[in-house]
C-alpha positions as CSV (number, residue, x, y, z in Angstrom):
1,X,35.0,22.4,-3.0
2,X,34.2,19.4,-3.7
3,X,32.7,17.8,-6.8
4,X,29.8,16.9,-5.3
5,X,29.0,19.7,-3.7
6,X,29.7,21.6,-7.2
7,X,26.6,19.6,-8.2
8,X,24.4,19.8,-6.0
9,X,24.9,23.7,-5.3
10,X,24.7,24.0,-9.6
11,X,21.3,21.9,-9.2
12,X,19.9,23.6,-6.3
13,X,20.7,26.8,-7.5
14,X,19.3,26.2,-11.4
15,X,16.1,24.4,-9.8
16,X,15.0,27.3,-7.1
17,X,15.2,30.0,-10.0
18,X,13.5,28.5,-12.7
19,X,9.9,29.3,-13.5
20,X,8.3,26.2,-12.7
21,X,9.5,26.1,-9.5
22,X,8.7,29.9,-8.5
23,X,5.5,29.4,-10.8
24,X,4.2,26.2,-8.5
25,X,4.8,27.3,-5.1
26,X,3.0,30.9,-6.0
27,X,0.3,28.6,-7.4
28,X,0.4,26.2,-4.1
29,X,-0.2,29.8,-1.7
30,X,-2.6,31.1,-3.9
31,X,-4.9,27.8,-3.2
32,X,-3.7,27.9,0.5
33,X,-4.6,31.4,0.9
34,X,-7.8,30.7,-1.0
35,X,-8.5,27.9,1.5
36,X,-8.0,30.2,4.4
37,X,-9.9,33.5,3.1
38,X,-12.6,31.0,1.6
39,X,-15.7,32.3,3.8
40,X,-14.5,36.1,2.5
41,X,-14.3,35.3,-0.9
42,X,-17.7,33.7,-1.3
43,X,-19.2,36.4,0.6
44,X,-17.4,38.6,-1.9
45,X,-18.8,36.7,-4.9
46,X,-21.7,35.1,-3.8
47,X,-23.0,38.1,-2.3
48,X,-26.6,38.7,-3.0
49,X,-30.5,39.3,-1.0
50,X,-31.1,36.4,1.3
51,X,-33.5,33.6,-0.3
52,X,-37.2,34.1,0.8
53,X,-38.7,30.9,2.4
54,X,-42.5,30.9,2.9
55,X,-43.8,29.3,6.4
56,X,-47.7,28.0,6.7
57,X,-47.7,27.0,9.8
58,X,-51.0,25.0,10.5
59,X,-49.9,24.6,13.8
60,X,-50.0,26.2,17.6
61,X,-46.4,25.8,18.0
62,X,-44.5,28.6,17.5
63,X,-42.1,28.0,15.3
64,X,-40.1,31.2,15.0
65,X,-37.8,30.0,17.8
66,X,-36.4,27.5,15.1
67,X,-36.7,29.3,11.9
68,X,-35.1,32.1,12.1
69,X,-33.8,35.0,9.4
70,X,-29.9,34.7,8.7
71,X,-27.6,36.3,6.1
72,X,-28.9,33.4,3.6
73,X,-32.3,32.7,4.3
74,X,-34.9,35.2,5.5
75,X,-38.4,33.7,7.0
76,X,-42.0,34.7,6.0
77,X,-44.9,33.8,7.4
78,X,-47.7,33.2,5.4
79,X,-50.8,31.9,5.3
80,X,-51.8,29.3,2.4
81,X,-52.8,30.7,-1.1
82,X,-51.2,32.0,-3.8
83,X,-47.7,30.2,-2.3
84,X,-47.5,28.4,-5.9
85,X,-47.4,30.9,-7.9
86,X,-44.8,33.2,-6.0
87,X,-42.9,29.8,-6.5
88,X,-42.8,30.0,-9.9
89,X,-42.3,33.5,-10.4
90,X,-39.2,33.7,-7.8
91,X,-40.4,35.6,-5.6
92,X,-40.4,32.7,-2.6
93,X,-37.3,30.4,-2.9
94,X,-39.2,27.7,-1.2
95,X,-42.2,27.1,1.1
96,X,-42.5,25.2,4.5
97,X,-46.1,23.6,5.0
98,X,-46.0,22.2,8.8
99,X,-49.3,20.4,9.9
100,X,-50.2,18.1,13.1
101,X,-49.7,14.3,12.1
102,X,-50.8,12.2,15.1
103,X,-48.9,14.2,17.5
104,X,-45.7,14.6,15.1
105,X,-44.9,17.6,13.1
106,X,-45.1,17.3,9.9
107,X,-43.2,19.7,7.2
108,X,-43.4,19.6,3.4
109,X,-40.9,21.7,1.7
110,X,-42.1,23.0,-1.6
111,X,-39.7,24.8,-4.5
112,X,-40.2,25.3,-8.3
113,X,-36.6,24.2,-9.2
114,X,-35.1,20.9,-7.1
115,X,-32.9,22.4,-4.4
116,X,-29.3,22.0,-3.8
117,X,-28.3,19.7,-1.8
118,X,-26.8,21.4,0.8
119,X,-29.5,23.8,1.3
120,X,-31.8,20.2,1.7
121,X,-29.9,19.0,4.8
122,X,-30.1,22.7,6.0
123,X,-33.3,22.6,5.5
124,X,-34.2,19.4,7.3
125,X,-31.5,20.0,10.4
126,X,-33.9,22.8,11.0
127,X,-37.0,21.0,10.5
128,X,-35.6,17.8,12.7
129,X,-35.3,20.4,15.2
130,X,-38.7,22.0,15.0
131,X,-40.0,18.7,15.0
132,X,-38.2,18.1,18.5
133,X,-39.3,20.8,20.2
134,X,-43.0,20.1,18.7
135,X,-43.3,16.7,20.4
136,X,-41.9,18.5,23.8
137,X,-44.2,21.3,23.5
138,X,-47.5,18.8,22.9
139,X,-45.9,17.0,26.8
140,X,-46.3,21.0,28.2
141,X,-42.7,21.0,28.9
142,X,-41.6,24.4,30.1
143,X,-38.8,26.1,27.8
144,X,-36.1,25.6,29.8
145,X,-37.1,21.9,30.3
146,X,-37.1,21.8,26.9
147,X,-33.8,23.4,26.5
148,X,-32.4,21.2,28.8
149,X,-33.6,18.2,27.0
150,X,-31.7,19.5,23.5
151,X,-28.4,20.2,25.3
152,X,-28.0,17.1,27.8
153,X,-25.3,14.9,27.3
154,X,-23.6,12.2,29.0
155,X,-20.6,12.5,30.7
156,X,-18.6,9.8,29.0
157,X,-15.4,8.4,30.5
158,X,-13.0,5.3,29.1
159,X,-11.6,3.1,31.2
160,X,-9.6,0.2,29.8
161,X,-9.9,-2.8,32.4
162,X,-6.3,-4.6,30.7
163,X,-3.2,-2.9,33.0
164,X,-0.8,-3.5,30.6
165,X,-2.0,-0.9,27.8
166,X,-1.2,2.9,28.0
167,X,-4.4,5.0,28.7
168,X,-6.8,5.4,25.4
169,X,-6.8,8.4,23.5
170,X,-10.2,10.6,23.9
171,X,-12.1,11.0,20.7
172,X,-10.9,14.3,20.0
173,X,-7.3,13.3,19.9
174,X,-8.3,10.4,17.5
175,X,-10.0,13.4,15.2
176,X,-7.0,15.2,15.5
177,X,-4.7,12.6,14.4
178,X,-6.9,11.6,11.7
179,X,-6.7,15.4,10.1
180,X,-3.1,15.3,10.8
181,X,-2.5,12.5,9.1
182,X,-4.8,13.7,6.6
183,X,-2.5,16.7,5.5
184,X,0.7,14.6,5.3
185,X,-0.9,11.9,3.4
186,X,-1.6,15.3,0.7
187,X,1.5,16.6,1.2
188,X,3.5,13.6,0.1
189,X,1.1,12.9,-2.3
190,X,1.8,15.6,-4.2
191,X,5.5,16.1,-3.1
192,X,6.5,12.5,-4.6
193,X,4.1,13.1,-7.7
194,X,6.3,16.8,-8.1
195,X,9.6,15.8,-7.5
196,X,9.7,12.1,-8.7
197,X,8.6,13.6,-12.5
198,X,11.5,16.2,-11.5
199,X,14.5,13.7,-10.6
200,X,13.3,11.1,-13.2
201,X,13.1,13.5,-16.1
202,X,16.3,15.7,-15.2
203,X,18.2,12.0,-15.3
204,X,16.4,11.3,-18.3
205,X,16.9,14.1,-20.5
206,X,21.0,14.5,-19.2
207,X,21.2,11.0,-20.5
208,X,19.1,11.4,-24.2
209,X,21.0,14.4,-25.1
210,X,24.6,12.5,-24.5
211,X,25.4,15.6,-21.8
212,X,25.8,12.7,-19.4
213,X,28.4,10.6,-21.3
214,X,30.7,14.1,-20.9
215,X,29.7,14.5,-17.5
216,X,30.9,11.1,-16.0
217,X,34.1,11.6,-17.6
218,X,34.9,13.8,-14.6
219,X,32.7,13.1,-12.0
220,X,32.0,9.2,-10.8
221,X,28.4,7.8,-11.4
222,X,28.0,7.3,-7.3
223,X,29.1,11.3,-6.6
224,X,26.5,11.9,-9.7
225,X,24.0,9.7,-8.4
226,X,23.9,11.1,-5.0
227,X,23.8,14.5,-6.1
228,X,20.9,14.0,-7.7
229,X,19.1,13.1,-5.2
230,X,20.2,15.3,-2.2
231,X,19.7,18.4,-4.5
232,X,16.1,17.5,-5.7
233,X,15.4,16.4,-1.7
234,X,16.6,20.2,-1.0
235,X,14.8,21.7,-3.5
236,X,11.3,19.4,-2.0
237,X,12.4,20.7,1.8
238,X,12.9,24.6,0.3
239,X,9.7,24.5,-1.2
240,X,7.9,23.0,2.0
241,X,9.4,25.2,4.4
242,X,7.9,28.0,1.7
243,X,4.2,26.7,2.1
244,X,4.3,25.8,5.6
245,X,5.6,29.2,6.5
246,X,3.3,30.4,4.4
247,X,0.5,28.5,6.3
248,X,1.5,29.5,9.3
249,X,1.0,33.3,8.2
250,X,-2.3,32.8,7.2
251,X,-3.3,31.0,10.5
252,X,-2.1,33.6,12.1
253,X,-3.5,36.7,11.0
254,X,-6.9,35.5,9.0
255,X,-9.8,35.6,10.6
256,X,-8.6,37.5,13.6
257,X,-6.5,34.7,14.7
258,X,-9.7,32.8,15.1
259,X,-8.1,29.6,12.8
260,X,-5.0,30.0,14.4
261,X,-6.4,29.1,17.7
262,X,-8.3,26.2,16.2
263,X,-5.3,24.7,15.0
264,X,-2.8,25.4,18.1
265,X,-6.0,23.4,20.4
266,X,-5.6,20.6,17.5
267,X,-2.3,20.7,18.1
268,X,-2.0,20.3,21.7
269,X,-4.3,17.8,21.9
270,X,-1.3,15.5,19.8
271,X,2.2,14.7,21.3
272,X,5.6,15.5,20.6
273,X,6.6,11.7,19.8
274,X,3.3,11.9,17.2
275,X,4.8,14.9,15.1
276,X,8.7,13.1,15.3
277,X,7.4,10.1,13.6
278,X,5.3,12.1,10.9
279,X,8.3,14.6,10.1
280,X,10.6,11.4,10.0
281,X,7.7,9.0,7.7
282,X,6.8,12.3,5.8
283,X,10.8,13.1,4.7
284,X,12.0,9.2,4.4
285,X,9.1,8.6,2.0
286,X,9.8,11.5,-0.2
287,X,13.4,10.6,-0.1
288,X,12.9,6.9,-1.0
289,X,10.7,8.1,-4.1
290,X,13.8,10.2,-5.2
291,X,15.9,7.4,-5.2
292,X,13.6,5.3,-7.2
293,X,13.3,8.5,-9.7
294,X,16.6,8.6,-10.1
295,X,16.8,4.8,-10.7
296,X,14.3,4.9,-13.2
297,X,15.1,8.3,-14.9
298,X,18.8,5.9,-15.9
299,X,16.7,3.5,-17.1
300,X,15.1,5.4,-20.3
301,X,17.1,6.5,-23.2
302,X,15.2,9.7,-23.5
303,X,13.2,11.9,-21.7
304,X,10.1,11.0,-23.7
305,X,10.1,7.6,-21.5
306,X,10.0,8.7,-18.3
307,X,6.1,8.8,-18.0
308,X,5.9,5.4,-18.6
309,X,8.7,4.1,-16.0
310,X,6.9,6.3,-13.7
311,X,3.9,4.9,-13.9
312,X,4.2,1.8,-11.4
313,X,5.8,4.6,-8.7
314,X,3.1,6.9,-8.9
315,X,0.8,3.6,-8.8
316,X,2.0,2.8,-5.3
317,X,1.7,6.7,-4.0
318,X,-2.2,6.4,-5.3
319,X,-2.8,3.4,-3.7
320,X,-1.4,4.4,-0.2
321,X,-3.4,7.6,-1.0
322,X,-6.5,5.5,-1.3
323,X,-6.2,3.7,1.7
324,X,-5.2,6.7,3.6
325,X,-8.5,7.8,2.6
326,X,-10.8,4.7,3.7
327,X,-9.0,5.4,7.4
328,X,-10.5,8.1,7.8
329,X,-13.6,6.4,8.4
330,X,-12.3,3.6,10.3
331,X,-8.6,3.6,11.1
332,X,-8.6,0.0,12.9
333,X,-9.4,-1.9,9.7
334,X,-7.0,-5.0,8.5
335,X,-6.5,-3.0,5.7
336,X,-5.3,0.4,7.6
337,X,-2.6,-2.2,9.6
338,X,-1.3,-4.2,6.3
339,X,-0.5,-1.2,4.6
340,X,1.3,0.8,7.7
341,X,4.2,-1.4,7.6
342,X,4.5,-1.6,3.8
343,X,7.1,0.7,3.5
344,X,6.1,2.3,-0.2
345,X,2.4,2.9,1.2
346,X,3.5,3.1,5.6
347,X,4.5,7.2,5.4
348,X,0.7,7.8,4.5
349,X,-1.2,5.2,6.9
350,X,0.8,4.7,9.4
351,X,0.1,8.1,10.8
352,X,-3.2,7.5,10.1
353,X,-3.0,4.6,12.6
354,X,-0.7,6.3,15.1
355,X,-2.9,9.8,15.6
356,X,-6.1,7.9,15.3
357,X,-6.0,4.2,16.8
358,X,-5.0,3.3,20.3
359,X,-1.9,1.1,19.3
360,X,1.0,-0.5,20.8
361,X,4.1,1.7,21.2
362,X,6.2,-0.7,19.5
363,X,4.0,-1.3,16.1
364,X,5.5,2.3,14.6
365,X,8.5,1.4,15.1
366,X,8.7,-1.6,13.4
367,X,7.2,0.4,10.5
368,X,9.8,3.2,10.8
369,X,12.7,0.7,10.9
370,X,11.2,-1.5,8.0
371,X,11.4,2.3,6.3
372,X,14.5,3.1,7.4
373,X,15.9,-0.3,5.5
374,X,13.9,-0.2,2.9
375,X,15.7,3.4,2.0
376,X,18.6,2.2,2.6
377,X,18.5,-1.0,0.6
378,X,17.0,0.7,-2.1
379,X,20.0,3.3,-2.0
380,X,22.8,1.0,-2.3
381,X,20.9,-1.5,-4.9
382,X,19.9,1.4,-6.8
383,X,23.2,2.7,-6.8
384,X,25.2,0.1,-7.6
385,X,22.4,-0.3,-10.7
386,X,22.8,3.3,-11.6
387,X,26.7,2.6,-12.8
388,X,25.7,0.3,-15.1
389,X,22.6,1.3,-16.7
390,X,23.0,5.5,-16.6
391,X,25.2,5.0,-19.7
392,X,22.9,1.5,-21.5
393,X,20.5,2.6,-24.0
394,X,17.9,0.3,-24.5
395,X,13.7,0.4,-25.9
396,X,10.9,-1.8,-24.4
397,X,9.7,-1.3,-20.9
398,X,11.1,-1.1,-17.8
399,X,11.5,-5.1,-17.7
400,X,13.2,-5.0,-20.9
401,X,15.3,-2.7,-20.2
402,X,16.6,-4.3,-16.7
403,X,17.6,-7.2,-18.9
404,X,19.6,-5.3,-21.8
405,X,21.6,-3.5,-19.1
406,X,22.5,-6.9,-17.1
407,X,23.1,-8.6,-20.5
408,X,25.3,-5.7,-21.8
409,X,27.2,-5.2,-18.2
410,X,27.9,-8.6,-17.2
């Protein structure tokens, strides 16, 4: 066997069984299983008697068609009076006064403590919709004119008049892509943040306590280098093939298989070239990161130093993060397109763009192939750096350091 394989089964092996690693991927299903069993857990702990709202209805209208009892709120109707004081002593939550104003309804919602916000906008999606219904019911629509008013929607069809461009995706595709892109913007979020603090600090702390200086005597710094790398990239695809199995477990069999089937019509609405590029972006990012790690983990003289050498690294992953982020509201920005083919920031966004956006088919591959030799450029530059600063000891910052180990190696 060879000695880089020795290496990299010895790292594989000793990062796989330690605690941290068993530890964090227990902790990653417990907060995806807590994601997927949230609605029975909060019924579990939040359990309780429904809150009482009071109704005064001033009105003609009927309003128990909109208002009505669920396993949170339960309706009362009431006529005005002592409403104030059940306020205050708890025994209404909150009270709806709904009057006639000029042919408009008109609702005041009334509660001893400020509500929640979330149960305001419940509170006045309901009300909107009373007041809808109120202004058809003073034109004597008949119910199912009414009903037929609430539900109509256009039928909406895209047609794009230039030949040359490929159909344009329907809006729910674009949603799709845009959660898609979502989760692998999180995934190698947290996957660079995990595994470049890994590579950087298992480099650095070889290389404080001298372990290294013994090492290279057998084994060249190029075999050591790459080991490094393809065993923390291993350990990264173990640990994903963990969670996403693990996902896929809980889609299945929660909720009946109700999520599951939510997430195979997301799916379908996507293609198979879509999921090839984020697979290739997601694992050419994450394997870009590790080289820099590894770079920079040869650049400190002990571990204690690797935060700080980090820091630009982890910079970039926030700011693609970030940016990511402001896609999701509109994909087709300037911004969302600079930052797709900026290879340190492109594996976030430029999934963004390509699930969400109705671009050309070249534009992702120009990003991926910018990728593809930014990786490689860094590997060999980073390599060829690696020889002569893995055994340079040097203070200051990472600057400082760059120039003690071309001063001392040239």
């Amino acid at each position: 066997m060879s000695k880089f394989n020795v290496l990299i089964k010895k790292l594989y092996k000793q990062k796989i069984t330690s605690k941290s690693f068993i530890l964090t991927t227990l902790l990653y299903l417990v907060v995806l299983s807590g994601f997927m069993f949230w609605s029975e857990i909060k019924d579990l702990i939040f359990s309780g008697d429904a809150d009482t709202i009071a109704v005064i209805n001033e009105t003609d209208f009927d309003i128990a068609q909109v208002l009505q009892d669920s396993d949170d709120v339960e309706y009362v109707y009431v006529e005005a009076g002592d409403v104030k004081d059940k306020l205050k002593d708890g025994d209404y939550y909150a009270a709806f006064t709904l009057s006639d104003a000029d042919g408009k309804l008109a609702a005041k919602i009334e509660s001893f403590d400020p509500l929640p916000l979330n149960d305001q906008q419940d509170f006045q999606s309901s009300l909107s919709q009373a007041g809808q219904l109120y202004a058809m019911s003073q034109m004597e629509l008949s119910p199912e004119q009414q009903q037929l008013l609430l539900s109509s929607e256009p039928v909406i069809t895209l047609n794009s008049l230039n030949e040359a461009a490929d159909d344009g995706k329907s809006a729910e595709e674009k949603m799709a892509g845009v959660w898609v892109s979502y989760a692998i913007g999180i995934i190698i979020y947290v996957f660079v943040a995990s595994y470049l603090s890994m590579i950087t600090t298992d480099v650095a702390s070889e290389k404080g306590s001298r372990a290294l200086e013994m090492l290279l005597v057998s084994v060249k710094p190029e075999v050591h280098f790459r080991s490094k790398i393809v065993g923390v990239f291993l350990v990264a695809l173990t640990q994903f093939v963990i969670l996403f199995g693990g996902l896929l477990l809980l889609l299945r069999f929660s909720d009946g298989g109700n999520k599951w089937s939510i997430v195979t019509d997301l799916l379908d609405s996507l293609s198979i070239s879509y999921f090839l590029y984020i697979v290739g972006f997601l694992f050419l990012t994450i394997f870009m990161y590790l080289i820099i790690g590894a770079l920079f983990g040869s650049l400190v003289s002990k571990v204690e130093e690797a935060g700080q050498v980090m820091m630009p690294a982890m910079m970039l992953t926030l700011v693609g993060f970030y940016v990511m982020l402001t896609g999701m509201g509109n994909p087709d920005t300037m911004l969302i397109k600079v930052f797709s083919y900026i290879p340190f920031t492109s594996g976030m966004v430029m999934p963004m763009r390509l699930g969400a956006t109705d671009m050309n088919a070249i534009e992702p591959i120009i990003s991926f192939v910018i990728l593809v030799g930014t990786v490689l450029t860094l590997y060999f530059l980073s390599l060829s750096f690696y020889k002569r600063s893995v055994l340079t000891y040097s203070s200051g910052g990472i600057i400082e350091k760059m120039k003690t180990v071309f001063k001392v190696t040239t």
